[in-house]
C-alpha positions in Angstrom: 12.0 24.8 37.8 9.0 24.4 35.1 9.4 23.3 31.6 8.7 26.4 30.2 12.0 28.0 32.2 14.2 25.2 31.1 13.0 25.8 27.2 13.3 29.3 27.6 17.3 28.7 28.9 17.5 25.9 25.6 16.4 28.8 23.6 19.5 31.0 25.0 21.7 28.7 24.4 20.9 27.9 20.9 20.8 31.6 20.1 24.1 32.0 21.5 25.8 29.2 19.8 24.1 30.1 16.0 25.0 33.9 16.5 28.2 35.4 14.7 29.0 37.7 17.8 29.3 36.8 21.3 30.3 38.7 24.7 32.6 36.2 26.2 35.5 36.3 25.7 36.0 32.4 25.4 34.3 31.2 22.1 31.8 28.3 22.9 31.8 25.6 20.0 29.0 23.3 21.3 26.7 22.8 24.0 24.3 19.9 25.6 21.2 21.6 25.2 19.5 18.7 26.7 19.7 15.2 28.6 17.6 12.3 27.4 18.2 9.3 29.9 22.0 7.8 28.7 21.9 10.0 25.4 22.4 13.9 25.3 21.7 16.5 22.3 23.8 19.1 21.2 23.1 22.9 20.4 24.7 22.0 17.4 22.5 19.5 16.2 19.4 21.1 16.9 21.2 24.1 15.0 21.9 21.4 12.1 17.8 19.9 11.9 16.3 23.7 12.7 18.1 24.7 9.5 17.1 21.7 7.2 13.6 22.1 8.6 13.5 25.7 7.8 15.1 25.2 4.3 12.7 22.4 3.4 9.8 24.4 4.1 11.1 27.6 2.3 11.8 25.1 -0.6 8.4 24.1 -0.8 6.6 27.6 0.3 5.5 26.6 3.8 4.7 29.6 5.5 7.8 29.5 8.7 7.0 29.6 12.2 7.8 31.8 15.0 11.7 31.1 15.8 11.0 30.1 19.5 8.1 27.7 18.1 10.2 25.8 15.5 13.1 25.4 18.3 10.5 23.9 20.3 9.1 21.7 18.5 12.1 20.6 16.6 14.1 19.6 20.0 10.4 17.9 21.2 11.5 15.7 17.9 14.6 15.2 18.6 13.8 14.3 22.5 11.1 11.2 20.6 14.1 10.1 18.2 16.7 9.8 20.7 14.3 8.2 23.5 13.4 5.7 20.3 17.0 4.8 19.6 17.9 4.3 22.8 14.9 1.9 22.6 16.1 0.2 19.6 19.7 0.1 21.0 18.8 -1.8 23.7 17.0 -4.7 21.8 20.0 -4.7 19.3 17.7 -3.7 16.7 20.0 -2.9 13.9 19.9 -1.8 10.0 22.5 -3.7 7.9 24.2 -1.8 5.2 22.3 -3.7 1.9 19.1 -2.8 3.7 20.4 0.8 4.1 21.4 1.1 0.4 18.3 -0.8 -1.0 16.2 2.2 0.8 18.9 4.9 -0.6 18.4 3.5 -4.1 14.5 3.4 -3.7 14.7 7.2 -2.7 17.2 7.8 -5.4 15.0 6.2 -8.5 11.4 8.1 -7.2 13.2 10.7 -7.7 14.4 9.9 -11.0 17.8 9.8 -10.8 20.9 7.0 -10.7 22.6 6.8 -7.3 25.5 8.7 -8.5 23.0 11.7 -9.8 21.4 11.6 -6.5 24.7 12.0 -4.2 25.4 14.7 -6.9 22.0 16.4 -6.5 22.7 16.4 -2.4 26.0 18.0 -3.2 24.8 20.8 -5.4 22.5 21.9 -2.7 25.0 21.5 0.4 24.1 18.2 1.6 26.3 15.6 3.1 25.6 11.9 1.6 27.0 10.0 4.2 25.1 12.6 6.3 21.8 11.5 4.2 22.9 7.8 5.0 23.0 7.8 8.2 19.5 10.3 8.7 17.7 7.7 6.7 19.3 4.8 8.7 17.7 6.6 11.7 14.5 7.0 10.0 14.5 3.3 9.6 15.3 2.0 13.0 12.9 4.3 14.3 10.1 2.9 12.1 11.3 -0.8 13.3 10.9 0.5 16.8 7.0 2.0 16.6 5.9 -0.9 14.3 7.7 -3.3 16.6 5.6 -1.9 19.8 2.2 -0.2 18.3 1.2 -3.7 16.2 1.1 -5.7 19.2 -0.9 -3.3 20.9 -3.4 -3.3 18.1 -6.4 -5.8 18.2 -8.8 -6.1 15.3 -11.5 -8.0 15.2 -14.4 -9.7 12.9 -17.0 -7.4 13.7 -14.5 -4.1 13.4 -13.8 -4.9 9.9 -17.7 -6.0 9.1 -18.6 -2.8 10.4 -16.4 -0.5 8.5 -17.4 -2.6 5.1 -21.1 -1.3 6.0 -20.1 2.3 6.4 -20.4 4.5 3.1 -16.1 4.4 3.3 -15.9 0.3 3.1 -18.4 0.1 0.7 -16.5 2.3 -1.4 -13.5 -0.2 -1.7 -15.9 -3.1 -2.9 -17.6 -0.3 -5.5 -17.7 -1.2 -9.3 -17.0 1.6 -11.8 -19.7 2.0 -14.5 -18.4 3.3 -18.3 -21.8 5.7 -19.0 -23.1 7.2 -22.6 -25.0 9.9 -22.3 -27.1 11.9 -24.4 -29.3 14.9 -23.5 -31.7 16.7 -26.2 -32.3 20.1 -24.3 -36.1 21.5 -23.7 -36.3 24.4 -21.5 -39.0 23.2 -18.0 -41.7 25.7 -19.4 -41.3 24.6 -23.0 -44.9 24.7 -25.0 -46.6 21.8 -25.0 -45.9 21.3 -28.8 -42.5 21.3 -28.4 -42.0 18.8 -25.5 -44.3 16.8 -27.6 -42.3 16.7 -30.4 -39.0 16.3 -28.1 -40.7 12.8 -26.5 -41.5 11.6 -29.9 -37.7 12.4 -30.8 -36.2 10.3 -27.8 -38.7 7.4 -28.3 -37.6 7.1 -31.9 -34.1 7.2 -31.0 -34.2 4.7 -27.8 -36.4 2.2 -30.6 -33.3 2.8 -33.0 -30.7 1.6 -30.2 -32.6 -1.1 -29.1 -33.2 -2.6 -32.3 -29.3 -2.6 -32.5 -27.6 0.6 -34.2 -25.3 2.0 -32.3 -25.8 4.7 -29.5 -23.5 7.0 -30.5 -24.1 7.1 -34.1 -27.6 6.9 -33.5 -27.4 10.4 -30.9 -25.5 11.6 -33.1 -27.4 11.3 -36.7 -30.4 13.6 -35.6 -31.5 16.2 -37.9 -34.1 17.4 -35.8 -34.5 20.8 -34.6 -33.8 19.6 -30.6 -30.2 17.8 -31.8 -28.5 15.6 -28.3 -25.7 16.5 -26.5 -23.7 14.7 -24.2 -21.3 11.7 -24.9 -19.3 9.3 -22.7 -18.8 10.7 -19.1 -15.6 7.7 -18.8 -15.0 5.2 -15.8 -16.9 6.2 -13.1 -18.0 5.1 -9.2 -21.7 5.2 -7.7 -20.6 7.8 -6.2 -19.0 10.0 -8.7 -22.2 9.5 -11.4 -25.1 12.9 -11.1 -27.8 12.2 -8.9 -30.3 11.4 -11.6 -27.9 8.9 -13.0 -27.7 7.1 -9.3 -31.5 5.3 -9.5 -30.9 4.2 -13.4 -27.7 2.7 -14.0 -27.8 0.0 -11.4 -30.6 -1.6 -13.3 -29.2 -1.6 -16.3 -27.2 -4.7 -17.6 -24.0 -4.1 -19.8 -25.2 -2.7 -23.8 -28.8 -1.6 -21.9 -30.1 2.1 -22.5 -32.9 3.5 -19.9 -36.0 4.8 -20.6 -35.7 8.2 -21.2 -35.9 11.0 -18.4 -37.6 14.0 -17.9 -35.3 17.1 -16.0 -35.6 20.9 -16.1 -32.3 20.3 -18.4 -34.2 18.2 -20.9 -34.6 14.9 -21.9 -31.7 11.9 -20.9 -31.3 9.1 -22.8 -28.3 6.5 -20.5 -26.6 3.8 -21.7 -24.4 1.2 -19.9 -21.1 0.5 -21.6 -19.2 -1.7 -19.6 -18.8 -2.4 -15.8 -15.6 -3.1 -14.1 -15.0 -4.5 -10.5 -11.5 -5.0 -9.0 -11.5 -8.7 -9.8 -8.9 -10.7 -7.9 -8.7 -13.8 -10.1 -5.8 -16.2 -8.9 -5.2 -19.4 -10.0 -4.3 -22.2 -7.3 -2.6 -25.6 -7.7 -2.9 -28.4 -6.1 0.1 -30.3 -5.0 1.9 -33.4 -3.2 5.2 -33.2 -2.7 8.2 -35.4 -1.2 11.1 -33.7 0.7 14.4 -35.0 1.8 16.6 -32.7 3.8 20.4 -32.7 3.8 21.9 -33.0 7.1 24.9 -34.2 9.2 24.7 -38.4 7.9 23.9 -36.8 4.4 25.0 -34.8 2.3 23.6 -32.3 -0.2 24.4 -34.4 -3.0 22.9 -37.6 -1.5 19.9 -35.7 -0.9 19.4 -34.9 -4.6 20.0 -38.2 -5.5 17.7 -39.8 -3.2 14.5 -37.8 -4.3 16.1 -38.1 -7.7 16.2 -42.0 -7.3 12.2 -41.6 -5.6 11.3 -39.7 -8.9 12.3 -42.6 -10.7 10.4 -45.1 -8.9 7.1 -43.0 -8.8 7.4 -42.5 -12.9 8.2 -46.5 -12.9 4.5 -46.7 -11.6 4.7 -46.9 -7.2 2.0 -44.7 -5.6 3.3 -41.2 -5.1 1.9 -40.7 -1.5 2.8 -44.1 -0.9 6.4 -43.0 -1.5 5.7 -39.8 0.6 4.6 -41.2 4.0 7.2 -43.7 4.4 10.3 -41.3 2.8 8.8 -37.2 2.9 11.0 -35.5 5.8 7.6 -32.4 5.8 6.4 -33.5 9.2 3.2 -30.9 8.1 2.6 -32.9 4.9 4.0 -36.7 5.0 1.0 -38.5 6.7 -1.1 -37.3 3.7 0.6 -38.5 1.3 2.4 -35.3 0.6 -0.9 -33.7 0.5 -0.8 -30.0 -0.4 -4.2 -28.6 -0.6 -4.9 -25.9 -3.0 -2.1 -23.1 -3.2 -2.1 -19.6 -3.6 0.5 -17.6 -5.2 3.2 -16.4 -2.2 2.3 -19.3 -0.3 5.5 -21.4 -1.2 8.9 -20.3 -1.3 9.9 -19.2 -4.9 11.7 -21.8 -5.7 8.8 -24.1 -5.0 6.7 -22.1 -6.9 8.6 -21.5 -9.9 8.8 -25.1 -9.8 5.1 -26.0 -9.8 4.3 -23.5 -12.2 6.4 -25.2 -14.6 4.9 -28.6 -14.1 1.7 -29.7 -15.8 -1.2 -31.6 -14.3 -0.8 -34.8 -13.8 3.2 -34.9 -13.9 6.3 -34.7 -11.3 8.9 -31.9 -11.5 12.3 -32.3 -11.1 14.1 -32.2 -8.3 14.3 -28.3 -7.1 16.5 -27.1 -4.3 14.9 -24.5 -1.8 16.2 -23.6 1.9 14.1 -26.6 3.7 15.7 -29.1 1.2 15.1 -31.5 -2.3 11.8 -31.5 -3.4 9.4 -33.3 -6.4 6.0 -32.2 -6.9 3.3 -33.6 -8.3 0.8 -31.2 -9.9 -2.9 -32.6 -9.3 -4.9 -29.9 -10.6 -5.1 -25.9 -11.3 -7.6 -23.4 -11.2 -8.8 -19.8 -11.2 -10.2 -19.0 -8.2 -12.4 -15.6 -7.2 -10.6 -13.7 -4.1 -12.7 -10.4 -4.8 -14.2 -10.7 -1.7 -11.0 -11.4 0.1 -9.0 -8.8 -1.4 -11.8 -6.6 -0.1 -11.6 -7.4 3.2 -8.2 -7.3 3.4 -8.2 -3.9 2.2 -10.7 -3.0 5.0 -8.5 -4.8 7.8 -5.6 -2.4 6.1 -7.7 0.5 6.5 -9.0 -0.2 9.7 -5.4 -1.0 11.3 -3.8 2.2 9.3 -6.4 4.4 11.6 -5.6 2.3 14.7 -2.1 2.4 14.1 -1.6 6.2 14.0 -4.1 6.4 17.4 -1.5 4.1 19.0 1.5 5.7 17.8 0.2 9.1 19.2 -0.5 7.5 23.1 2.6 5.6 22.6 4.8 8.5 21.9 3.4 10.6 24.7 4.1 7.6 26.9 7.3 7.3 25.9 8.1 10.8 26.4 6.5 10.9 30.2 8.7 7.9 31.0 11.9 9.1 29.8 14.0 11.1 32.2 14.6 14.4 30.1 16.3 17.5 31.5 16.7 20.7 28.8 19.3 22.5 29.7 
């Protein structure tokens, strides 16, 4: 029998089951309306997801499908999620009840509301909470799944993201945004001669004015001529969001420069450059040693403390710091340097660490701080600000260029999936 049959007989049946009349003489309460390897679906909640679907989109004015067409591509949707958690079942993928309700929370307050506003709201319009819980629990597991499979399958590489950055999108992430004054003084393209005369002589006389210092604004706007400016500050803008005739000029200008003028069949332009802003990523590093000493079964947490403690001592007593690290430091990464760090960026260190670091000036040892590996002192070397604009960009253009990967995956893995999967519709 052909797919189409077997829809056509999913369709019955779901038609059956919603309607308020039936034939028989037995009422039917529920019904497998299809078989997806060791998991089944029910007439009733394909009944239950058709309805949500249908309400949501009324809700939001979504113009509503044929009836068969919605069926079909709501139980399509169901086949993917159940095929999915079967999936995630068997690699005893699970969502743990503080992850569950950080998600409900972060649902509940972009929304606007408290948690107990938000089980409220999904009361007043007929929907379950624990019903809610365990959709978005689904949800979840089945994002685990498709990241857990389509990121492996994903290979990026140097030249990929070098060649988005030289397409007009990637050069669009690394674009500054120019702050633009404007003022145009209005002569018609077939003024007289006299008149663009005068005009020219107005614009030179006010472009001497700004350059000799006064203001552009006031200086625009303190004309008593008969050709007075208009125009004014056109905001932030990108390259690509300036006018055309703007596009040539304001690169060459530096920040507090104004253009020569420039003729158009509008009139003539007089451009200033305000200010120029760029999506700096200024971080400031540290660099570190440190010592560790890690509790363990001959010592205790305490003797630990008391150790680096006691190594704290003897380093502010005047011994050599890396000295002190090779022969005591339990870091395997770090000890044979001395403790040697390198320069740090923040998230690089566990918070503790950080926070920890932070706190310390240059040229003096923390105290003792406690994170997972064990008891730490650090000695702060040196700090400073450090220029990660052009890593920030490219990280943005890996993000971009894995985003459109990752939904090109997702579709080929899905359909996959789906032609693996034994499925029977009923």
């Amino acid at each position: 029998m052909s797919n189409k049959p077997l829809f056509l007989l999913a369709c019955l049946a779901f038609t059956l089951l919603t309607s308020g009349t039936t034939r028989s003489a037995t009422e039917v309460i529920d019904q497998v309306v299809a078989i997806v390897d060791d998991d089944i679906i029910m007439a009733s909640e394909l009944r239950e997801r058709v309805q949500a679907i249908s309400g949501n989109m009324q809700a939001r004015g979504i113009p509503m499908p044929a009836e068969d067409e919605l069926i079909r591509e709501t139980l399509d949707q169901l086949i993917l999620e159940s095929i999915q958690l079967q999936i995630a079942a068997r690699a005893g993928l699970r969502i743990s009840d503080d992850e569950l309700n950080g998600a409900l929370q972060r649902i509940a307050a972009q929304n606007r509301m408290t948690m107990e506003q938000f089980r409220d709201a999904l009361a007043a319009s007929g929907q379950s909470y624990e019903a809610m819980r365990d959709q978005v629990r689904r949800e979840m597991i089945i994002r685990r799944v498709q990241a857990g499979n389509i990121n492996q399958r994903i290979q990026i590489s140097e030249a990929e993201v070098g060649n988005f950055m030289a397409t007009r999108e990637g050069q669009v992430l690394n674009q500054p945004e120019f702050r633009i004054l404007h003022a145009l003084l209005p002569l018609s393209p077939d003024a007289p001669a006299a008149d663009v005369s005068a005009a020219s002589a107005q614009v030179t006389t006010a472009l001497a004015r700004i350059r000799a210092g006064e203001p552009f604004a006031d200086t625009v706007s303190s004309s008593n001529s008969p050709y007075p400016f208009s125009g004014g500050d056109l905001g932030w803008r990108r390259m690509e969001d300036l006018p055309s005739l703007f596009t040539t000029i304001v690169p060459s200008l530096s920040v507090g420069e104004t253009a020569d003028p420039v003729r158009s069949d509008s009139g003539f332009h007089l451009v200033y450059l305000e200010d120029v802003r760029r999506d700096e990523q200024l971080i400031t590093q540290s660099k570190a040693r440190h010592i560790l000493i890690k509790p363990s079964e001959i010592m205790t947490d305490s003797q630990a403390r008391e150790q680096i403690n006691t190594l704290r001592n003897r380093i502010l007593a005047g011994e050599d710091f890396a000295e002190l690290a090779r022969e005591y430091s339990e870091d395997i990464g770090s000890a044979q340097e001395g403790g040697e760090l390198g320069w740090t960026t923040p998230g690089q260190m566990v918070p503790e660490f950080e926070t920890a670091m932070a706190k310390t000036a240059i040229g003096e040892i923390s105290e003792p701080v406690r994170t997972q590996f064990g008891w730490h002192i650090v000695l702060v070397e040196g700090r400073r600000e450090q220029d990660m604009t052009d890593l920030a960009t490219r990280n943005k253009a890996l993000d971009f260029v894995h985003s459109r990967k990752y939904e090109e995956e997702l579709d080929a893995w899905l359909r996959q999936i789906r032609d693996e999967a034994f499925v029977d519709i009923k």
